[in-house]
N, C-alpha and C positions, 0 to 999 in steps of 0.2 A: 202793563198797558191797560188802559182799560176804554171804553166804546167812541169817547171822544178821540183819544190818540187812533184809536181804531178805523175812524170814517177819514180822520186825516190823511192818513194813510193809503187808503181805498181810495178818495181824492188824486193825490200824490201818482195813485201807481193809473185809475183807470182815467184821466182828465173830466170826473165827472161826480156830482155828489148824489148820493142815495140815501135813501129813509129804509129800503128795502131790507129788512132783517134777515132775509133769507140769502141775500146776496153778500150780506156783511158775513153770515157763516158760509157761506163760500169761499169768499175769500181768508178768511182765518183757516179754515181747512187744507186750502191752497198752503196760507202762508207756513202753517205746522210742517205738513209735508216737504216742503222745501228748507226747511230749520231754519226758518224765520223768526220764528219764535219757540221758545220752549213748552213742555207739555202744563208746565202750573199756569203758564197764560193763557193755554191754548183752554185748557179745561174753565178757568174762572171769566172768559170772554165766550165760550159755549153755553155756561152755565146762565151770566148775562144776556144774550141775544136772546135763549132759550124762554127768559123771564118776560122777556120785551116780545114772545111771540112765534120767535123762529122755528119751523120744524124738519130735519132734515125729507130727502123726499121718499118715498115711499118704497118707491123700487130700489134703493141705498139699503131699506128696512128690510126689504123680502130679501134682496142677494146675502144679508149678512148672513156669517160664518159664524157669529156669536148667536145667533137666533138658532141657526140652523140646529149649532153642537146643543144647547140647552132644549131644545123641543126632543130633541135622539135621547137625551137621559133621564 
């Protein structure tokens, strides 16, 4: 999949079109977690949005668990 079948999609599911990068990794996050899509999509349309701007939010950043265990060792 890649950002055009992506916004189709986002279209499709919310009756509405967006430029919003951050709303587009929203919903791929959604979509991953419900195995909508697999992880090689999910990563190379992360990776994309990412290029085009996207940043997850910040509070996502403090609660992680991957931040946390890397700061403790």
């Amino acid at each position: 999949m890649d950002l055009r079948e992506l916004k189709k999609r986002f279209i499709q599911s919310r009756d509405y079109m967006t430029e919003d990068v951050n709303a587009l990794l929203d919903f791929v996050r959604k979509a991953y977690i419900h195995n909508e899509i697999c992880i090689k999509e999910y990563r190379l349309l992360i990776r994309e949005l990412e290029q085009h701007g996207a940043v997850f939010p910040e509070i996502l950043q403090e609660n992680s668990l991957i931040e946390q265990q890397c700061k403790s060792i």
